[in-house]
PDB file as gemmi writes it, atoms N, CA and C in Angstrom:
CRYST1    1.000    1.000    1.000  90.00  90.00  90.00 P 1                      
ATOM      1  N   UNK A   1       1.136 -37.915  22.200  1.00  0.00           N  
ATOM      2  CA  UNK A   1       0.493 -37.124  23.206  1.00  0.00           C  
ATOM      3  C   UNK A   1      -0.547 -36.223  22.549  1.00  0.00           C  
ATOM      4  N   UNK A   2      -2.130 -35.918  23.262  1.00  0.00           N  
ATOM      5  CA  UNK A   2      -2.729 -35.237  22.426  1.00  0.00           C  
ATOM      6  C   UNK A   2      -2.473 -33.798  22.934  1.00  0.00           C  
ATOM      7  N   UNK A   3      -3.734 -33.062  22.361  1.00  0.00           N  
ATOM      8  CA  UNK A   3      -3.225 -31.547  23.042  1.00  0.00           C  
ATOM      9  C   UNK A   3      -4.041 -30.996  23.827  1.00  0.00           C  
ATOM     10  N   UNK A   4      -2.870 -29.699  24.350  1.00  0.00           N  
ATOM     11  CA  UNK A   4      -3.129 -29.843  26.273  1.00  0.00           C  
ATOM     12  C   UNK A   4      -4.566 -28.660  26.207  1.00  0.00           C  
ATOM     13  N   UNK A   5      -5.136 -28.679  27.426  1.00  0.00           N  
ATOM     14  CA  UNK A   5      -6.273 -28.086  27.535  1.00  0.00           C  
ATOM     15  C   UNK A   5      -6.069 -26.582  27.375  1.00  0.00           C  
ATOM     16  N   UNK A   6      -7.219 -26.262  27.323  1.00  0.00           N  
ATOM     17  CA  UNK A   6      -7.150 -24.292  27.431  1.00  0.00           C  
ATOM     18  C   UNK A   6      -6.333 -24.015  28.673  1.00  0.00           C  
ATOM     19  N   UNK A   7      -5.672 -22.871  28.084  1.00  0.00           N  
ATOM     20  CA  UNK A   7      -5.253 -22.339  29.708  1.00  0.00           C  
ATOM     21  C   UNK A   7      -4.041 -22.731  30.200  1.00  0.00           C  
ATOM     22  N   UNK A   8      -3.380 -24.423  30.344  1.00  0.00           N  
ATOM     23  CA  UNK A   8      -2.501 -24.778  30.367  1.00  0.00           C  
ATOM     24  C   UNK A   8      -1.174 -23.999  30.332  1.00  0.00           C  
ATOM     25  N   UNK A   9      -0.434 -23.688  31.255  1.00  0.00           N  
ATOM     26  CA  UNK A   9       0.413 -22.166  31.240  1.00  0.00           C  
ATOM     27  C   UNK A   9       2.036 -23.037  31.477  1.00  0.00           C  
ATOM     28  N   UNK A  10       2.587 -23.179  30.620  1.00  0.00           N  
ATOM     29  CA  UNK A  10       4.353 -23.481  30.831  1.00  0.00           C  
ATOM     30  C   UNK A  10       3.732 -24.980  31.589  1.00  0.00           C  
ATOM     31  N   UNK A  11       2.665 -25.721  31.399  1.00  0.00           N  
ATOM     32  CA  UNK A  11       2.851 -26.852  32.395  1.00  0.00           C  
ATOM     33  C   UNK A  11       2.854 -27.092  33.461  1.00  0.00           C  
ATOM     34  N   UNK A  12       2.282 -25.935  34.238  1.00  0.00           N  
ATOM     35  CA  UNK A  12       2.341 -26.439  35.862  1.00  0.00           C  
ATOM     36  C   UNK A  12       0.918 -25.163  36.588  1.00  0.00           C  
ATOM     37  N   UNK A  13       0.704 -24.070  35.740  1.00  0.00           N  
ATOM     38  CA  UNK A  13      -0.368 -23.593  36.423  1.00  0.00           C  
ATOM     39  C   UNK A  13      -1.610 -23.570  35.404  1.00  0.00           C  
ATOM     40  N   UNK A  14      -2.681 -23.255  36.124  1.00  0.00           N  
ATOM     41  CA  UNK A  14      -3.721 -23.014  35.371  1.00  0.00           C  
ATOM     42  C   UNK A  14      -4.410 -21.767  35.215  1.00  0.00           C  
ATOM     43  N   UNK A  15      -4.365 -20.529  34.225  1.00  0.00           N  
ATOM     44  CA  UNK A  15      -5.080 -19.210  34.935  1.00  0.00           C  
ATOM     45  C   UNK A  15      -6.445 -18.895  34.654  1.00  0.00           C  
ATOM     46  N   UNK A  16      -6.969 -18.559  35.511  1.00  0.00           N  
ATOM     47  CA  UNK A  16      -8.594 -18.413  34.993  1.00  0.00           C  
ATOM     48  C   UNK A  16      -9.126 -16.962  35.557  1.00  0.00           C  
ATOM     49  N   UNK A  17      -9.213 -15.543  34.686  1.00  0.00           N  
ATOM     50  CA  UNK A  17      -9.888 -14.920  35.138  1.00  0.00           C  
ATOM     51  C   UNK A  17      -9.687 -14.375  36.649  1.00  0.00           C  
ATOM     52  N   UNK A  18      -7.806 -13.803  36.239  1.00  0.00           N  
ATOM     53  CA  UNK A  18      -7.037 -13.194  36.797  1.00  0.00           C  
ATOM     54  C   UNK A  18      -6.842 -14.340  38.445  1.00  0.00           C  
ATOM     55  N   UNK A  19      -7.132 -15.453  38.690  1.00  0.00           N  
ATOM     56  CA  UNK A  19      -6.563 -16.437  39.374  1.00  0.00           C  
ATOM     57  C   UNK A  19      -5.907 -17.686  38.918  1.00  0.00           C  
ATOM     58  N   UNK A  20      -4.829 -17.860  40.135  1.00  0.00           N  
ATOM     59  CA  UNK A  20      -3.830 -18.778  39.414  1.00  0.00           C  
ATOM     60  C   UNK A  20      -4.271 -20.206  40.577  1.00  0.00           C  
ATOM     61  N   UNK A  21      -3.899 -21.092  39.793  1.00  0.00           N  
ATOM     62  CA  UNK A  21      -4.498 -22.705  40.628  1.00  0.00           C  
ATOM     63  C   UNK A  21      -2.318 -23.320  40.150  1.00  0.00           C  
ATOM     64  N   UNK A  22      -2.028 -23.493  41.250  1.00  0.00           N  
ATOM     65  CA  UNK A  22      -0.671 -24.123  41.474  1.00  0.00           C  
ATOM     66  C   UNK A  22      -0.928 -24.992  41.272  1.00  0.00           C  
ATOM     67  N   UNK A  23       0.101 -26.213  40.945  1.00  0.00           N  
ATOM     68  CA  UNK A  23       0.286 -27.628  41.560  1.00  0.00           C  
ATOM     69  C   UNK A  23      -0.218 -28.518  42.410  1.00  0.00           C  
ATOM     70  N   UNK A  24       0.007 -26.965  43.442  1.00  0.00           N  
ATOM     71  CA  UNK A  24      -0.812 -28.082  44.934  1.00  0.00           C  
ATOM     72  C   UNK A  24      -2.018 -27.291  45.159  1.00  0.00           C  
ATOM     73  N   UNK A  25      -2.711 -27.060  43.643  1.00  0.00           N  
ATOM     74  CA  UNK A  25      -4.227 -26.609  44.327  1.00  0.00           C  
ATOM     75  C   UNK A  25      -4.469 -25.134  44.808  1.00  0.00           C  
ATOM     76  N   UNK A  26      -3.498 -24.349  45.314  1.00  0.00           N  
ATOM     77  CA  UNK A  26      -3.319 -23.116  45.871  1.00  0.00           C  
ATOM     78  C   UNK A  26      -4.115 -21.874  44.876  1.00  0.00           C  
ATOM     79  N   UNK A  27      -4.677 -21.082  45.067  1.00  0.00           N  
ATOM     80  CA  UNK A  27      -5.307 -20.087  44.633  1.00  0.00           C  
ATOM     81  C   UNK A  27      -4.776 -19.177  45.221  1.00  0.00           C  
ATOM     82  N   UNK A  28      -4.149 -18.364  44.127  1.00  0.00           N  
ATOM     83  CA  UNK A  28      -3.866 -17.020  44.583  1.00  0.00           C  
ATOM     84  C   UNK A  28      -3.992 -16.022  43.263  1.00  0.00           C  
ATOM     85  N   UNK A  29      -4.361 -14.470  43.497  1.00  0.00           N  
ATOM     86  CA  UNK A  29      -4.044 -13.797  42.468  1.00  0.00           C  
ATOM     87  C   UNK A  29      -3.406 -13.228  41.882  1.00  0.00           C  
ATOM     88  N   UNK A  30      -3.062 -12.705  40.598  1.00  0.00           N  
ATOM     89  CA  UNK A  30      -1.679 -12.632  39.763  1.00  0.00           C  
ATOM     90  C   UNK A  30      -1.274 -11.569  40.470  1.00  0.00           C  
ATOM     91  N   UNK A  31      -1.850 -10.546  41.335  1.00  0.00           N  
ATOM     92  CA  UNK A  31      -1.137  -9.848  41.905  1.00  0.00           C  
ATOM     93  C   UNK A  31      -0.065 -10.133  43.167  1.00  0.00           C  
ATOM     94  N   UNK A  32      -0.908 -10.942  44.121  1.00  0.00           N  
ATOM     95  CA  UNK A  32       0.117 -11.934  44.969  1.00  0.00           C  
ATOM     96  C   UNK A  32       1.165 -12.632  44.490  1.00  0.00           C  
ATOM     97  N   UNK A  33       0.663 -13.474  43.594  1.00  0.00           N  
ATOM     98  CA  UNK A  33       1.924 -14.663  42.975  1.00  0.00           C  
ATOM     99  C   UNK A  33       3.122 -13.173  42.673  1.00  0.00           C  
ATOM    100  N   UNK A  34       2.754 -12.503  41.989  1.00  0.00           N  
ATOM    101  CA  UNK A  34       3.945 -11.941  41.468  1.00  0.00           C  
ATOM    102  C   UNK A  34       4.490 -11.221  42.641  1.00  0.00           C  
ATOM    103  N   UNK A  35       4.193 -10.674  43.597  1.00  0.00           N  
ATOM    104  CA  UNK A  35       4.773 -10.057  44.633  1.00  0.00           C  
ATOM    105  C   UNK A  35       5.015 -10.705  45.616  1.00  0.00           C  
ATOM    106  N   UNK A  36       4.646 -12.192  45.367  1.00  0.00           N  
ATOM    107  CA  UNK A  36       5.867 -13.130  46.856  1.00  0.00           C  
ATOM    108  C   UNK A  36       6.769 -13.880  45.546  1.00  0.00           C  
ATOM    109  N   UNK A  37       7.147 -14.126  44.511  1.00  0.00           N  
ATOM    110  CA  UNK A  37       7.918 -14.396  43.908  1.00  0.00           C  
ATOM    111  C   UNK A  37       8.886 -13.566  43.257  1.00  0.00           C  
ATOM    112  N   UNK A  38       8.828 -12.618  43.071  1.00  0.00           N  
ATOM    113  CA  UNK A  38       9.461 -11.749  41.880  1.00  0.00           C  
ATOM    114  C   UNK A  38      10.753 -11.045  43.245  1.00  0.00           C  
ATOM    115  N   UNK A  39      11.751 -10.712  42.702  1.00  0.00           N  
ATOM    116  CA  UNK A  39      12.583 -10.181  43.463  1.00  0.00           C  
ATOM    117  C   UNK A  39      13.163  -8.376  42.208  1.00  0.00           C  
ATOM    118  N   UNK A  40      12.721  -7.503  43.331  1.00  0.00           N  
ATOM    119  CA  UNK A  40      13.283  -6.334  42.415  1.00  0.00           C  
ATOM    120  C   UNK A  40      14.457  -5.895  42.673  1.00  0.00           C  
ATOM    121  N   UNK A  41      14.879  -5.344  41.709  1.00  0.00           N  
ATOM    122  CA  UNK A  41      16.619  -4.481  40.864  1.00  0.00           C  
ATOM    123  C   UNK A  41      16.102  -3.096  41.362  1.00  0.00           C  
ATOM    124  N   UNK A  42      16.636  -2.617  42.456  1.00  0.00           N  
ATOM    125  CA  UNK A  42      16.437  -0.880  42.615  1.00  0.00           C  
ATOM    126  C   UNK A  42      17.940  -0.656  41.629  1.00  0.00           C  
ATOM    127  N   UNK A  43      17.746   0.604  40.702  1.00  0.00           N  
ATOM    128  CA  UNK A  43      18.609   1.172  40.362  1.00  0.00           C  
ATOM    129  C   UNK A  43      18.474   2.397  41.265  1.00  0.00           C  
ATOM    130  N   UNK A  44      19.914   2.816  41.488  1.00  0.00           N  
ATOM    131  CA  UNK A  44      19.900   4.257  42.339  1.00  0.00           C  
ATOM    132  C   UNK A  44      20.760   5.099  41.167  1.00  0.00           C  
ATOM    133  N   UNK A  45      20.928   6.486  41.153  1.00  0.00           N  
ATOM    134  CA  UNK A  45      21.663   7.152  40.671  1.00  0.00           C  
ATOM    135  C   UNK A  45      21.789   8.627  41.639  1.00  0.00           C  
ATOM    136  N   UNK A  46      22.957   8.361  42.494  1.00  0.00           N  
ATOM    137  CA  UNK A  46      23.045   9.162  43.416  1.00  0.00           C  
ATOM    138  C   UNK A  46      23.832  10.530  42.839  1.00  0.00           C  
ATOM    139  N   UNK A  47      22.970  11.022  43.131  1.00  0.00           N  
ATOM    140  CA  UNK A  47      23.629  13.315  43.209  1.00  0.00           C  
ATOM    141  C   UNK A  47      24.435  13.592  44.657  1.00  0.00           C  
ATOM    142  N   UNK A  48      24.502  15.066  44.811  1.00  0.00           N  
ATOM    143  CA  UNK A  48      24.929  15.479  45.917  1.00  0.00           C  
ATOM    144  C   UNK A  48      23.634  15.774  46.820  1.00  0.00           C  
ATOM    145  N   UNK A  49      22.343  16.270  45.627  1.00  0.00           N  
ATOM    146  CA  UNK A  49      21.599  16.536  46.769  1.00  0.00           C  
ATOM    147  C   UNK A  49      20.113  16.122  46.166  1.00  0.00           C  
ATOM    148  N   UNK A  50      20.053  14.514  45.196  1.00  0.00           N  
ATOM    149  CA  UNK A  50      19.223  13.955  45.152  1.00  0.00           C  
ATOM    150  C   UNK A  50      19.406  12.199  44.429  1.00  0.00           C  
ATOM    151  N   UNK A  51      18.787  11.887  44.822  1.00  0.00           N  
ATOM    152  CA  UNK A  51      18.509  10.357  44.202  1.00  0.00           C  
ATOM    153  C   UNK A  51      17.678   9.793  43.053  1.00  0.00           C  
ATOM    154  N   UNK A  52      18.038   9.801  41.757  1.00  0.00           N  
ATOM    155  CA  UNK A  52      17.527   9.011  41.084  1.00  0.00           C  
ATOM    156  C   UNK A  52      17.054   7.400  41.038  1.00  0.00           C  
ATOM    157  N   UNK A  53      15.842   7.244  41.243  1.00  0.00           N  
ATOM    158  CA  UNK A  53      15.581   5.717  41.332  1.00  0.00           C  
ATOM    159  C   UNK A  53      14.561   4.785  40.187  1.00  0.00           C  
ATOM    160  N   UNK A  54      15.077   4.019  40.008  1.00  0.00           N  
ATOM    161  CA  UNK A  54      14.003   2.717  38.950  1.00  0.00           C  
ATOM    162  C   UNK A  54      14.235   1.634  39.972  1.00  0.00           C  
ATOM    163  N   UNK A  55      13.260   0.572  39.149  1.00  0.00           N  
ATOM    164  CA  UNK A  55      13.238  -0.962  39.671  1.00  0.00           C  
ATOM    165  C   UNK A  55      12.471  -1.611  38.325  1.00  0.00           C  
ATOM    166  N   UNK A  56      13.333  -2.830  38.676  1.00  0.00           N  
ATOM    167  CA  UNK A  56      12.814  -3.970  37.554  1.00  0.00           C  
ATOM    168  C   UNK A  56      12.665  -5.186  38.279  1.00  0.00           C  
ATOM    169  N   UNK A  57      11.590  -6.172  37.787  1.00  0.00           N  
ATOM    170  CA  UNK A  57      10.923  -6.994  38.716  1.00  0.00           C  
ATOM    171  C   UNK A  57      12.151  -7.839  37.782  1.00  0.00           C  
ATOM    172  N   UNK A  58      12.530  -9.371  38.767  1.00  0.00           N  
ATOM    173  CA  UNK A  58      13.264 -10.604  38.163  1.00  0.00           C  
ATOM    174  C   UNK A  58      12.336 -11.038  37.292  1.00  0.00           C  
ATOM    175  N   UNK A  59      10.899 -11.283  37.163  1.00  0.00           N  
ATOM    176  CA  UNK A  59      10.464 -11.484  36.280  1.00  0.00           C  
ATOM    177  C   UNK A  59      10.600 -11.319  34.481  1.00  0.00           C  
ATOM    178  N   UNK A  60      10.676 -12.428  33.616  1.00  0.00           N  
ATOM    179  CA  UNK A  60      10.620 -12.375  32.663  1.00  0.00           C  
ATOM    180  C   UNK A  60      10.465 -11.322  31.788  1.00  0.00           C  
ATOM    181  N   UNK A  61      10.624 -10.456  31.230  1.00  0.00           N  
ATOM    182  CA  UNK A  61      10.098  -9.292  30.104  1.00  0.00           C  
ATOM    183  C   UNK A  61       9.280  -8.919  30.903  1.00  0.00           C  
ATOM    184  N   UNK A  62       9.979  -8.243  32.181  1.00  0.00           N  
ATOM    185  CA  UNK A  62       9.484  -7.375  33.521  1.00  0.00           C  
ATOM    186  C   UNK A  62       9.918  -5.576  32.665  1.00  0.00           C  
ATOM    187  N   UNK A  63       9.398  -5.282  32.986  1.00  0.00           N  
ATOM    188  CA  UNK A  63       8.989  -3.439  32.474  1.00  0.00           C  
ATOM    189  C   UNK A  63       9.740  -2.644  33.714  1.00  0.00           C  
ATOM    190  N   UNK A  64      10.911  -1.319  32.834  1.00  0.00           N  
ATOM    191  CA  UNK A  64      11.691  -0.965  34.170  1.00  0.00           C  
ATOM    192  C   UNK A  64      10.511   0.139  34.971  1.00  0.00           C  
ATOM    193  N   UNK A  65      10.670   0.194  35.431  1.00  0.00           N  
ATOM    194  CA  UNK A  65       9.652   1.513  36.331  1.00  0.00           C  
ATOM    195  C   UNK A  65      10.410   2.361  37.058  1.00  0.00           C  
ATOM    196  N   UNK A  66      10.360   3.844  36.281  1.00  0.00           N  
ATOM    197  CA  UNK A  66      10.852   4.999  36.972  1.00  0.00           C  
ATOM    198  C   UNK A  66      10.338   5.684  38.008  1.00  0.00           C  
ATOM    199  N   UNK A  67      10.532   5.761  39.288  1.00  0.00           N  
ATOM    200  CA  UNK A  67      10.329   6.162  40.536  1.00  0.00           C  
ATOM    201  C   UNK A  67      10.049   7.842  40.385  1.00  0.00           C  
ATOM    202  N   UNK A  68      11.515   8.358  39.638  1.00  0.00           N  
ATOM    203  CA  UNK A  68      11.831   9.559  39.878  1.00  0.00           C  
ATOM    204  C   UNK A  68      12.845  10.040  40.343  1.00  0.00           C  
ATOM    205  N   UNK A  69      12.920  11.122  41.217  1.00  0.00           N  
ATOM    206  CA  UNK A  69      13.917  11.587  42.327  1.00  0.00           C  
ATOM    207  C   UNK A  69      13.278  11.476  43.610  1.00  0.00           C  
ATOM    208  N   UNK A  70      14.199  11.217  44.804  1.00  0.00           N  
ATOM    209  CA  UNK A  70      13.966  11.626  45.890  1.00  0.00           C  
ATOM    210  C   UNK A  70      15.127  11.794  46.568  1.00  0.00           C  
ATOM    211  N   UNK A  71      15.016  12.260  47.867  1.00  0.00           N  
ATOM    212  CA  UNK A  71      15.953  12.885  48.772  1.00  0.00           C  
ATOM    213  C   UNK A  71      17.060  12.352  48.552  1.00  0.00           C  
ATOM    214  N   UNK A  72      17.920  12.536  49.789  1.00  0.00           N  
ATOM    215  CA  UNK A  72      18.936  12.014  50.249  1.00  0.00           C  
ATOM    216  C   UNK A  72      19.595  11.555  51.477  1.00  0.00           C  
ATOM    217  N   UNK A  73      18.063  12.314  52.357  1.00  0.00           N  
ATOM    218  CA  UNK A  73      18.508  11.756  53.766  1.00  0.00           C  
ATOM    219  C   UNK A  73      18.016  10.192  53.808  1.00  0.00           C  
ATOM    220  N   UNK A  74      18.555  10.209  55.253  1.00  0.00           N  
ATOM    221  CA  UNK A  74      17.999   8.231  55.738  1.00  0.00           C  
ATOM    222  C   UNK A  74      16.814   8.149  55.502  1.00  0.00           C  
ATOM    223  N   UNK A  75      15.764   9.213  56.025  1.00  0.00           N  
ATOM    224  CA  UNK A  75      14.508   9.036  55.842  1.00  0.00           C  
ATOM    225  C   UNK A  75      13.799   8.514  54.731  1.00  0.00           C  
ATOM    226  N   UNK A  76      14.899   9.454  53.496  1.00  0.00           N  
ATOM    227  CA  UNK A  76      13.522   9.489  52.242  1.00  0.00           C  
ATOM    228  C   UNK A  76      14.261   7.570  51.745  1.00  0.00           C  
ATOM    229  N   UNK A  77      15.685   7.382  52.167  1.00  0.00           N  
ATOM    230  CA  UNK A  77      15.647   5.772  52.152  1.00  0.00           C  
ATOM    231  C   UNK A  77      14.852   4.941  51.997  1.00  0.00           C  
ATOM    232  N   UNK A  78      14.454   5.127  53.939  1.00  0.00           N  
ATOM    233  CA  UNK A  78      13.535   4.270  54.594  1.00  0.00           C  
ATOM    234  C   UNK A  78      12.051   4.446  53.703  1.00  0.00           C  
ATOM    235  N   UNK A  79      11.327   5.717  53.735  1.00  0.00           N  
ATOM    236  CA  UNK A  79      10.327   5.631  52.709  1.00  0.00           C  
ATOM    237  C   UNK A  79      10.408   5.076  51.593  1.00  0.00           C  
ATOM    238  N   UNK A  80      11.418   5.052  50.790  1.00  0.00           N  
ATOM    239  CA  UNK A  80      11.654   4.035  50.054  1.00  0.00           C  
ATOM    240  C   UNK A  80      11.784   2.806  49.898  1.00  0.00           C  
ATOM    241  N   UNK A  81      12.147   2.352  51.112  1.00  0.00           N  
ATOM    242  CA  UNK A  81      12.316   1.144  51.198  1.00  0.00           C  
ATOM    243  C   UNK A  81      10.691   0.190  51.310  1.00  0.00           C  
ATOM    244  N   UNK A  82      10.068   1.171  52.081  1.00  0.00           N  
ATOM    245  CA  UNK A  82       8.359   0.771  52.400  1.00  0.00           C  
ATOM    246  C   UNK A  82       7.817   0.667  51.451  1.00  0.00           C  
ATOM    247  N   UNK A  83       7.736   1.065  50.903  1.00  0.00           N  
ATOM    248  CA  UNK A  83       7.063   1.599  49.642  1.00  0.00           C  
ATOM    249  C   UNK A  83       7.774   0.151  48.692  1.00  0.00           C  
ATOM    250  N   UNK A  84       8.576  -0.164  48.652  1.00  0.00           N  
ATOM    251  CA  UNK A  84       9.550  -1.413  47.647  1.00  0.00           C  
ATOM    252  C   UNK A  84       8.588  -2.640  47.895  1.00  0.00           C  
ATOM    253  N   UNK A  85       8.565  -3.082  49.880  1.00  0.00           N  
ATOM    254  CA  UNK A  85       8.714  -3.594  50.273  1.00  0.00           C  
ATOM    255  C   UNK A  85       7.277  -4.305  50.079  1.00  0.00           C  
ATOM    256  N   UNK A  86       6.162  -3.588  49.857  1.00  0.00           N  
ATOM    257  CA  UNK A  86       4.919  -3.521  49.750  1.00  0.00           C  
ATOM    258  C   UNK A  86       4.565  -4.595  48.292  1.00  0.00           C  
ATOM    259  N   UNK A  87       5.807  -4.249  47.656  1.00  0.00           N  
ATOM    260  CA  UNK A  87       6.012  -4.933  46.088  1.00  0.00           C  
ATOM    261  C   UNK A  87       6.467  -6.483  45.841  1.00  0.00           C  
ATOM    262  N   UNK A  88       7.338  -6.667  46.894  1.00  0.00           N  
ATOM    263  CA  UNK A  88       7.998  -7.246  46.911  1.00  0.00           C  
ATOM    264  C   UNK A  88       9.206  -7.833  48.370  1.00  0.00           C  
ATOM    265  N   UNK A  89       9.263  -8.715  49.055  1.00  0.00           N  
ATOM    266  CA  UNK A  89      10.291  -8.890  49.775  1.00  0.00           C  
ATOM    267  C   UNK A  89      11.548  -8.994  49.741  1.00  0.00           C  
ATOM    268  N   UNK A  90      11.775  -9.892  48.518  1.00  0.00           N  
ATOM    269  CA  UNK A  90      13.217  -9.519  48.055  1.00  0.00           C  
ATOM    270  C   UNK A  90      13.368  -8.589  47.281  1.00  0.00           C  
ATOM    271  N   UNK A  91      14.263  -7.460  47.761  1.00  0.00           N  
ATOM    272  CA  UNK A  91      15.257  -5.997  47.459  1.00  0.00           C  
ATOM    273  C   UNK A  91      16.862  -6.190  46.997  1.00  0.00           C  
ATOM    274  N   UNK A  92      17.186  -5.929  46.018  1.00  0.00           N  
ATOM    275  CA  UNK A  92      18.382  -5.876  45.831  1.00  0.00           C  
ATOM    276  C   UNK A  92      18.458  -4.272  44.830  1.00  0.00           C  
ATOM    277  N   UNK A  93      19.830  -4.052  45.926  1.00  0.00           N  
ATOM    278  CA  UNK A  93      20.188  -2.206  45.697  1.00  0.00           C  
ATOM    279  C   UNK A  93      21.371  -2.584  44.644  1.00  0.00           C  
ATOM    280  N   UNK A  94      21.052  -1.519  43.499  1.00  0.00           N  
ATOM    281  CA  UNK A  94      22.500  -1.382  43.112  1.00  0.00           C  
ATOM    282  C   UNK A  94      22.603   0.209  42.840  1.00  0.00           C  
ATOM    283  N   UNK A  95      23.986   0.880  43.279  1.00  0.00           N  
ATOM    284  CA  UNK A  95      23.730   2.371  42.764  1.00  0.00           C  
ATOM    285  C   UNK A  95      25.362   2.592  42.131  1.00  0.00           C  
ATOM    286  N   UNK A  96      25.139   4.159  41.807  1.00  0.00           N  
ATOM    287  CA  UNK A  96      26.444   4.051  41.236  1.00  0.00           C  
ATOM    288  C   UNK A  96      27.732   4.228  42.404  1.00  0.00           C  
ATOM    289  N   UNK A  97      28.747   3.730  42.294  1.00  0.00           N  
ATOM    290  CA  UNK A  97      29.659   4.003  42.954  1.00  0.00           C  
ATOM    291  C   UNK A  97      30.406   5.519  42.792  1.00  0.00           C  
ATOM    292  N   UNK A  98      30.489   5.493  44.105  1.00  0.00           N  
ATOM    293  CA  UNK A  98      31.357   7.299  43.979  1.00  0.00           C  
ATOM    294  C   UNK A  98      31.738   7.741  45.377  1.00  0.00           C  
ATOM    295  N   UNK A  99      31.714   9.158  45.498  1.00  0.00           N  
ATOM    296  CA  UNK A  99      32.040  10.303  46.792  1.00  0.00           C  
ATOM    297  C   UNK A  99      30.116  10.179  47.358  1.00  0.00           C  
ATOM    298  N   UNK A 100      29.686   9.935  46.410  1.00  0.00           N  
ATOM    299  CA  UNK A 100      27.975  10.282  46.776  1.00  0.00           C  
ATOM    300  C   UNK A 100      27.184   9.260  47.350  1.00  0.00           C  
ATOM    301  N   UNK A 101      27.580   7.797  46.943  1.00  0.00           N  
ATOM    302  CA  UNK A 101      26.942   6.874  46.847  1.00  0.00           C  
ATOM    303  C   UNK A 101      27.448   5.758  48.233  1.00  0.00           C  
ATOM    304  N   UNK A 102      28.708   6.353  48.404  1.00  0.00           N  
ATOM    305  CA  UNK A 102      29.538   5.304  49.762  1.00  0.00           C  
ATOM    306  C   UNK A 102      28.839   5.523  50.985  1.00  0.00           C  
ATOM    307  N   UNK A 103      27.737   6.624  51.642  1.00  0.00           N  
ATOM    308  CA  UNK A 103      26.935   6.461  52.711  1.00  0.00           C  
ATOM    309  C   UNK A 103      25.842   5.681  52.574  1.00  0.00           C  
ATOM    310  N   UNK A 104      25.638   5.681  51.416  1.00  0.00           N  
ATOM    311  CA  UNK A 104      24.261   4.210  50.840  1.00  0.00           C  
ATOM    312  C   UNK A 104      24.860   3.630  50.786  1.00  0.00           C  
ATOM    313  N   UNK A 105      25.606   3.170  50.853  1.00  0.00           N  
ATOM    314  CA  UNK A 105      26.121   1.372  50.666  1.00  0.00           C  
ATOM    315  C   UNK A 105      26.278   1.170  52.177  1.00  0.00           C  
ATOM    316  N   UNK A 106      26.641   1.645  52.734  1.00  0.00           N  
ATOM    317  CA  UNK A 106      27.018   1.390  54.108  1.00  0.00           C  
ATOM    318  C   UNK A 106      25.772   1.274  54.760  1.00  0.00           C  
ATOM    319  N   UNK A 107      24.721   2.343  54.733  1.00  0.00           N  
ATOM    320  CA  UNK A 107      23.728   1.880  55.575  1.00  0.00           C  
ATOM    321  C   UNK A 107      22.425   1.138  54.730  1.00  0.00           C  
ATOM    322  N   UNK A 108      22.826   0.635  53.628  1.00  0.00           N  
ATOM    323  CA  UNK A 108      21.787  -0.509  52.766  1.00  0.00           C  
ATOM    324  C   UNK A 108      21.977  -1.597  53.565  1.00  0.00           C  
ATOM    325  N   UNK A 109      23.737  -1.871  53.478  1.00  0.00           N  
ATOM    326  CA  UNK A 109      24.210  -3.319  54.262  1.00  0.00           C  
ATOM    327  C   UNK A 109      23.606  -3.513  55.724  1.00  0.00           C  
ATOM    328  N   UNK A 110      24.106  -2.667  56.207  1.00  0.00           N  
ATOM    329  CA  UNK A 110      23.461  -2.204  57.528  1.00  0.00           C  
ATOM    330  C   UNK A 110      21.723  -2.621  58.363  1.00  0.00           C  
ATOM    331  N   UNK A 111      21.105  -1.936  57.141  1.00  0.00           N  
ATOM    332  CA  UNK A 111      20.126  -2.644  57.340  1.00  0.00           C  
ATOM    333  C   UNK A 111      19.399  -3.860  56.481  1.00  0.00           C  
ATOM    334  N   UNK A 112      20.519  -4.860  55.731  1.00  0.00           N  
ATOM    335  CA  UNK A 112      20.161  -6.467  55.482  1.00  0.00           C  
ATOM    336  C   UNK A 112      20.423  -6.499  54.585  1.00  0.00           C  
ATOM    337  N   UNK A 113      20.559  -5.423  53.542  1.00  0.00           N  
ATOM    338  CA  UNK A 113      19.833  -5.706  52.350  1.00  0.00           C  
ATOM    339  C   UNK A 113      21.265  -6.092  51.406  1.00  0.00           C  
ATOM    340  N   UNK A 114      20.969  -6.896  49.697  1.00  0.00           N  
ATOM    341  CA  UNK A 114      21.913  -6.704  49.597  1.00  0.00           C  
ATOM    342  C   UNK A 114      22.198  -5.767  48.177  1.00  0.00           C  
ATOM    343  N   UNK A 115      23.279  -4.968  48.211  1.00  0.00           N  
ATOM    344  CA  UNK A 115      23.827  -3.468  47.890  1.00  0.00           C  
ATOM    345  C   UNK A 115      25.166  -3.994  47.149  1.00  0.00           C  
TER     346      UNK A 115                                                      
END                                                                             
């Protein structure tokens, strides 16, 4: 076999100047591809009266990304959740278990996700 052309990526895409050419021809950019494929890891680290959060993309030698703190009501959740969702469609919650963390689990499930 001789050798494969420039660019040639794992065998199945081609990238050129931040666009990707699929299999079947499809053009999309590395920012799309990675945000309808990649599924993120929310870490939570729940307080009494705040939330520690990261996320790591499923992607390969994906980089964790620290959020910060935020609330604790449903709201600052839901803002959270928008804000994820924008990244990515598939969400998966994990937080720590405790006295703090058992009203997030209940309303993660609640609304689909899985926790």
């Amino acid at each position: 076999m001789g050798r494969l052309p420039p660019g040639l990526y794992r065998g199945f895409a081609y990238r050129n100047q931040n666009r990707i050419l699929s299999p079947t021809g499809m053009h999309q950019t590395r920012r799309a591809a990675m945000s309808q494929s990649s599924t993120l890891y929310i870490g939570m680290d729940v307080h009494k009266e705040s939330i520690a959060v990261a996320y790591v993309a499923q992607t390969h030698g994906a980089e964790v990304v620290s959020l910060g703190t935020i609330g604790t009501r449903q709201g600052d959740i839901d803002k959270l959740i928008r804000q994820l969702r924008s990244k990515s469609k598939q969400l998966v919650f994990v937080y720590e278990a405790g006295p703090c963390g058992s009203w997030l689990y209940r309303y993660l499930m609640k609304q689909g996700y899985v926790c």
